[in-house]
C-alpha positions in Angstrom: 10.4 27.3 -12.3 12.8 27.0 -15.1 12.0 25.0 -18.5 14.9 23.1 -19.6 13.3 22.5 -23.1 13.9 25.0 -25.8 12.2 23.2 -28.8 10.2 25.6 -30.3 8.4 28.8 -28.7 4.7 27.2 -29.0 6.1 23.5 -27.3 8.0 25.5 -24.8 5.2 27.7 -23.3 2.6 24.6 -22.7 5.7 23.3 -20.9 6.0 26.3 -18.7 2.5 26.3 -18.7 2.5 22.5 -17.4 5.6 23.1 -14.6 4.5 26.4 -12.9 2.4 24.7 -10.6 5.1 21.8 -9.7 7.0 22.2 -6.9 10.5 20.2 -6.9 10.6 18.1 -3.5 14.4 17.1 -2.9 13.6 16.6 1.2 10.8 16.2 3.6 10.6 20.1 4.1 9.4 20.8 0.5 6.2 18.9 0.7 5.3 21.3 3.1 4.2 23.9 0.1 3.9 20.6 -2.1 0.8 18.9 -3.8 0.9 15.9 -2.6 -0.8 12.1 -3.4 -1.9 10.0 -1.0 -4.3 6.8 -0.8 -7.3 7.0 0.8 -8.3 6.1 3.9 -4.5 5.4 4.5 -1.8 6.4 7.4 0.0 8.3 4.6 -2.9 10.5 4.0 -3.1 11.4 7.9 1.0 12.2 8.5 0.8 13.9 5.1 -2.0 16.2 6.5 0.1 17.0 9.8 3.0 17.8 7.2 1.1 20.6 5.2 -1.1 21.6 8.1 -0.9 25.5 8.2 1.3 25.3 5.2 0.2 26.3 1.4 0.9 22.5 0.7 -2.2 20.5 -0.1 -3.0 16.7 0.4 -4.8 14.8 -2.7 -6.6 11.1 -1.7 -6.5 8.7 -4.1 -8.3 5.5 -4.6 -5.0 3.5 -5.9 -1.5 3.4 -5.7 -1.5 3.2 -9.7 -3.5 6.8 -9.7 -1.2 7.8 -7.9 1.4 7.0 -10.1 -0.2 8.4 -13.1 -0.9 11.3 -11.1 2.7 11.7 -10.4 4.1 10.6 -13.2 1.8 13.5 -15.5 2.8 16.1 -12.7 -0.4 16.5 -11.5 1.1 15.9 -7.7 4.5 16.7 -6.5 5.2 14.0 -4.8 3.7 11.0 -2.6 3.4 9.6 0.7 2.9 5.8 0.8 4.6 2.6 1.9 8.3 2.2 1.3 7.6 -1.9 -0.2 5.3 -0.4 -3.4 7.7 2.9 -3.7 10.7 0.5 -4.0 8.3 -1.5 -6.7 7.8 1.7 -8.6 11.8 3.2 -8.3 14.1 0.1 -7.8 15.2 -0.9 -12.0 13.8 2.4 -12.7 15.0 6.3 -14.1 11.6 7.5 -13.5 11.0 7.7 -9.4 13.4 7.8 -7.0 12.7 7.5 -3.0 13.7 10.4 -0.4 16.6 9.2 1.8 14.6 10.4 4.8 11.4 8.4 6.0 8.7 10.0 7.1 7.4 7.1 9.7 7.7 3.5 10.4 4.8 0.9 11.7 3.9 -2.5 11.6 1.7 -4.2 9.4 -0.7 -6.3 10.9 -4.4 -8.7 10.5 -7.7 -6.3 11.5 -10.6 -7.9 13.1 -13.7 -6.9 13.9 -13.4 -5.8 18.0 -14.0 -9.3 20.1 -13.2 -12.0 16.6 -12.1 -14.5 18.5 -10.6 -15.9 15.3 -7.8 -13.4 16.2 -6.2 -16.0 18.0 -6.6 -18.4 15.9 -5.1 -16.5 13.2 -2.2 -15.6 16.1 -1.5 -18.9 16.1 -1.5 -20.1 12.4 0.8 -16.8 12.3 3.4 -17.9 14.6 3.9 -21.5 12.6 4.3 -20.1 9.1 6.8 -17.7 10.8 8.6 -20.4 12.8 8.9 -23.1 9.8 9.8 -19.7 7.5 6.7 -19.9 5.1 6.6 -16.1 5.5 10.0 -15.6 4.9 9.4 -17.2 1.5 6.7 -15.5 0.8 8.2 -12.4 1.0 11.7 -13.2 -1.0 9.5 -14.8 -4.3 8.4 -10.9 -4.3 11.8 -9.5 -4.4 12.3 -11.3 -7.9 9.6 -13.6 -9.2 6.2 -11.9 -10.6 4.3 -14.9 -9.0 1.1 -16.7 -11.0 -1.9 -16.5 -9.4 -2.7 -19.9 -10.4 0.1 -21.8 -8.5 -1.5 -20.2 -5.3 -2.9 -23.0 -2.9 -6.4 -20.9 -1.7 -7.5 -24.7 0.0 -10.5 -24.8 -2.0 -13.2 -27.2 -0.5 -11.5 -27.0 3.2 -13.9 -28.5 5.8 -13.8 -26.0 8.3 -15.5 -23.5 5.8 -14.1 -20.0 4.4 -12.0 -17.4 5.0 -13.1 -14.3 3.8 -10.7 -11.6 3.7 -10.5 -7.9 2.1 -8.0 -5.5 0.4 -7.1 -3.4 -1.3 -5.2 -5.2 -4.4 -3.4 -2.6 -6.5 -0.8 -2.4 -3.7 2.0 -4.5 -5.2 4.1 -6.4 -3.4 1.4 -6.8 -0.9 -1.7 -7.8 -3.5 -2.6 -6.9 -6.5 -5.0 -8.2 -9.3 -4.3 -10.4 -12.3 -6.0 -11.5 -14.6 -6.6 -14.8 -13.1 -7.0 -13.9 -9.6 -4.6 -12.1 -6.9 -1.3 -12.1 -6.1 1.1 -10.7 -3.4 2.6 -11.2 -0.4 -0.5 -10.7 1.6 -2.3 -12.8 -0.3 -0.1 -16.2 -0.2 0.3 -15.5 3.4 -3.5 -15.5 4.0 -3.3 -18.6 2.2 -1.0 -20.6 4.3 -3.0 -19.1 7.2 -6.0 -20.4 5.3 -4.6 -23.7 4.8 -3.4 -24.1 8.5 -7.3 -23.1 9.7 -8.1 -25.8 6.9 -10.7 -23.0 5.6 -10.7 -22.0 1.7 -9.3 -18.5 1.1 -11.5 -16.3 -0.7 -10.2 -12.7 -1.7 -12.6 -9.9 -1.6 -11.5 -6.5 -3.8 -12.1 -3.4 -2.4 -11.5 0.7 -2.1 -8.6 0.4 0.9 -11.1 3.4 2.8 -14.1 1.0 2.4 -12.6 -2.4 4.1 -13.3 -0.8 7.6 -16.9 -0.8 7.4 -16.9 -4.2 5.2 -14.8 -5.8 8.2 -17.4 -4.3 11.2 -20.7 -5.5 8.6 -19.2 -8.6 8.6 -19.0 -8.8 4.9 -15.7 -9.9 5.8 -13.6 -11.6 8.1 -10.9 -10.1 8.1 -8.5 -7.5 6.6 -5.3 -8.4 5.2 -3.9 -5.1 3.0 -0.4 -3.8 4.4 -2.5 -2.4 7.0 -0.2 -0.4 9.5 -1.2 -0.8 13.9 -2.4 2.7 14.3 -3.8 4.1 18.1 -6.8 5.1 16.1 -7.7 2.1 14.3 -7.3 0.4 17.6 -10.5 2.1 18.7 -12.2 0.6 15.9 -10.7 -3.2 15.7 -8.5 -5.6 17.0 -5.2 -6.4 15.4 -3.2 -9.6 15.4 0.5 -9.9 15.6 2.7 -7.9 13.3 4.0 -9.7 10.7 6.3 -7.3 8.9 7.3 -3.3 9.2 7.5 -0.8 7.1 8.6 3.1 6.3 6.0 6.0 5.5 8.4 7.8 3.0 8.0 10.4 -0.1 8.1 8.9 -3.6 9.0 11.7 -6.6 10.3 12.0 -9.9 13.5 11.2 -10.3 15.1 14.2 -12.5 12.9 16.4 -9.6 11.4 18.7 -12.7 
C-alpha cells in the first residue's frame, strides 16, 4: 500500500511499517480479506464471520463499541461491523469515519426475557402506550440533538410495585451509555417510561453485551434492554417482546480509506 507522507525517511518507513497490514475497504467485498472489529457476543460479529468465512479476512470481538473505535481509529482493524444508530454517532459532524452506502443487514430491536416471563406482556403492553401517546418517538428525537443529563431521567424511585431490573450494555450511544452520574440513552429513558407505567423503580445494571444472556436466564436480571436485534437463534434461548425500533448491520471505516 502506498504512503502518502514523505516527511523524512525514518517517519516514512514506521508509516509504511504501520499501513502494510491495512487493507482499504471502499465496499462490502473488501472486508472479505479485511481485519475486521466487531462487539462481542453481537449479530455483527456472526454476519461478519459468514463474510470472511473461507476468506483471508479475519473477525476481531471486542468488548465495546469505544475499543472498537480506538481500534479503528489507530488502524489496528480495517473496518467494523456494528449498528447503523452508533456508526452515524461516530461519522455524522465528523472527517474521521464515514459509513459504506451498502448495509450489510437489517433487524429489529427488541426487550429479552427469560423463556416463560410473563412480564413480557406486561412490558407488551406498557410498550404499546408510550408508542401510541408518542413517548418513544420523543425519546428517540432528544438523541438526534440533545446530549441528555442523566439526572433529569424519571427512574420512579420508591414505586410500589417493586423494581425493574434491567441489563446492558452502556457504551452503545444513542442506545445507553454511562455518565458520570448515571446512564443515558434511548434505551434507557424508554425503560423508564415502561418503568413508570409498571409503577416499578428502574434500576440499570452495566454489563459486557456477551454476558447479559446468562445474567437475564440467572435471573440477576429482568430483563435486557441493549439494541438487542430478534435473531432465530436467540429465540431458542429467550422470549422477545415487540419491536420497538429497526436498524442496519453496516461497515463503519476511516474516512480518507488509508
Amino acid at each position: 500500500m502506498k504512503s502518502i507522507f514523505k516527511i523524512c525517511a525514518v517517519l516514512c518507513l514506521v508509516i509504511l511499517a504501520t499501513c502494510e497490514s491495512f487493507a482499504a475497504v471502499s465496499s462490502i467485498s473488501d472486508i472479505k480479506s479485511a481485519k475486521i472489529g466487531v462487539l462481542s457476543g453481537s449479530v455483527s460479529e456472526y454476519l461478519a464471520a459468514e463474510i470472511v468465512s473461507g476468506d483471508t479476512g479475519k473477525v476481531i470481538p471486542f468488548g465495546t463499541i469505544g475499543e472498537i473505535i480506538d481500534a479503528l481509529r489507530s488502524k489496528d482493524i480495517d473496518a467494523a461491523v456494528m449498528d447503523e444508530s452508533p456508526a452515524r454517532y461516530f461519522a455524522i459532524g465528523s472527517n474521521e469515519f464515514k459509513i459504506l452506502s451498502e448495509p450489510v443487514e437489517s433487524e429489529y430491536y427488541a426487550i429479552a426475557f427469560k423463556k416463560g416471563n410473563p412480564l413480557r406482556d406486561e412490558v407488551d403492553k406498557a410498550l404499546d402506550a408510550i408508542i401510541a401517546d408518542k413517548t418513544l418517538a420523543g425519546i428517540m428525537a432528544k438523541y438526534l440533538d440533545d446530549e441528555p443529563d442523566a439526572a433529569n431521567i424519571d427512574m420512579n424511585t420508591g414505586a410500589k410495585n417493586g423494581k425493574l431490573w434491567v441489563g446492558c450494555a452502556a457504551s452503545f450511544p444513542p442506545y445507553e451509555e454511562r455518565v458520570s452520574d448515571g446512564f443515558v440513552g434511548i434505551d434507557i429513558e424508554m425503560c423508564a417510561a415502561i418503568a413508570k407505567r409498571l409503577d416499578k423503580e428502574l434500576v440499570v445494571v452495566d454489563y459486557r453485551f456477551d454476558a447479559l444472556p446468562e445474567a437475564l436466564e440467572s435471573g440477576k436480571i429482568d430483563m435486557i434492554c441493549s439494541a438487542l436485534a430478534i435473531t432465530e437463534e436467540r429465540l431458542k434461548m429467550m422470549d422477545f417482546s415487540k419491536p420497538y425500533d429497526a436498524n442496519q448491520e453496516v461497515v463503519l471505516v476511516l474516512a480518507d480509506g488509508k
